[in-house]
C-alpha positions in Angstrom: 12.2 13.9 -2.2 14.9 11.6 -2.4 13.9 7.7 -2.5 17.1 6.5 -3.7 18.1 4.7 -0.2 14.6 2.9 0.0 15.9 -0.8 0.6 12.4 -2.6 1.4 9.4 -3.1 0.0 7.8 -4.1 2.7 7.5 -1.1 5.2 7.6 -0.7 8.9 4.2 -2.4 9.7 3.5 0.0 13.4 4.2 3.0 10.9 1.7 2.0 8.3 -1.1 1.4 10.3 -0.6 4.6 11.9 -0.9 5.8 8.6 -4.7 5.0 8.6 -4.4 5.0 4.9 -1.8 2.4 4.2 -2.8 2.1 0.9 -1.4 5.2 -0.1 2.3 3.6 0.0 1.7 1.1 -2.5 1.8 3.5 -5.8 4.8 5.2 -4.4 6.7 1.7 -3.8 5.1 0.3 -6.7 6.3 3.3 -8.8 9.9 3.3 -6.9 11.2 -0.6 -6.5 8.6 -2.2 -9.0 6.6 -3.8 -6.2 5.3 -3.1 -2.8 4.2 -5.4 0.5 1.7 -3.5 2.6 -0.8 -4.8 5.0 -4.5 -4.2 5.2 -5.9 -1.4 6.6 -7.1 -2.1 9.9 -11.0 -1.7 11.3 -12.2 1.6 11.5 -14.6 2.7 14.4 -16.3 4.3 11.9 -16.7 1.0 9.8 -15.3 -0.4 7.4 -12.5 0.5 5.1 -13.0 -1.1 1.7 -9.8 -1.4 -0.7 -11.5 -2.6 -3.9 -11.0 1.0 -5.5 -7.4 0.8 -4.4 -6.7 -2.9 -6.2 -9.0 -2.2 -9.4 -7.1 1.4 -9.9 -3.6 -0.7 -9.6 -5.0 -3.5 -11.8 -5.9 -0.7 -14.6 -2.3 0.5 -13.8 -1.1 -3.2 -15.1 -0.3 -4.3 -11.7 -0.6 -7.7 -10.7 -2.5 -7.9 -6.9 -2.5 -10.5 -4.9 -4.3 -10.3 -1.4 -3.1 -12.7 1.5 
C-alpha cells in the first residue's frame, strides 16, 4: 500500500462511519502523518460501542487523546 499521497488527517466523515469501526483509521493515520481526526463511532442497534480500549491502547502507545 502506498500512503504517500495521504493529505488529510481528518477523513471523509460519510466514509468513516460507513466504516462501522472508525476507530480502526486512527493507528494507520496516527502511524502515517503523526496525528489523526476521526469522529465517534455512531449508535449501534445492537448497543453501545464503547472506545475506552481504543484511547487507553493509543495512550500506552504515547499518544496524546483528546475527545471533543
Amino acid at each position: 500500500m502506498d500512503a504517500s499521497n495521504i493529505t488529510s488527517v481528518e477523513p471523509c466523515r460519510e466514509a468513516v462511519r460507513k466504516l462501522r469501526a472508525s476507530f480502526f483509521v486512527i493507528g494507520a493515520l496516527v502511524g502515517c502523518k503523526g496525528e489523526a481526526i476521526v469522529p465517534l463511532p455512531d449508535g449501534w442497534n445492537i448497543g453501545a460501542r464503547p472506545i475506552d480500549l481504543h484511547v487507553r491502547g493509543l495512550e500506552a502507545c504515547g499518544a496524546q487523546v483528546e475527545i471533543r
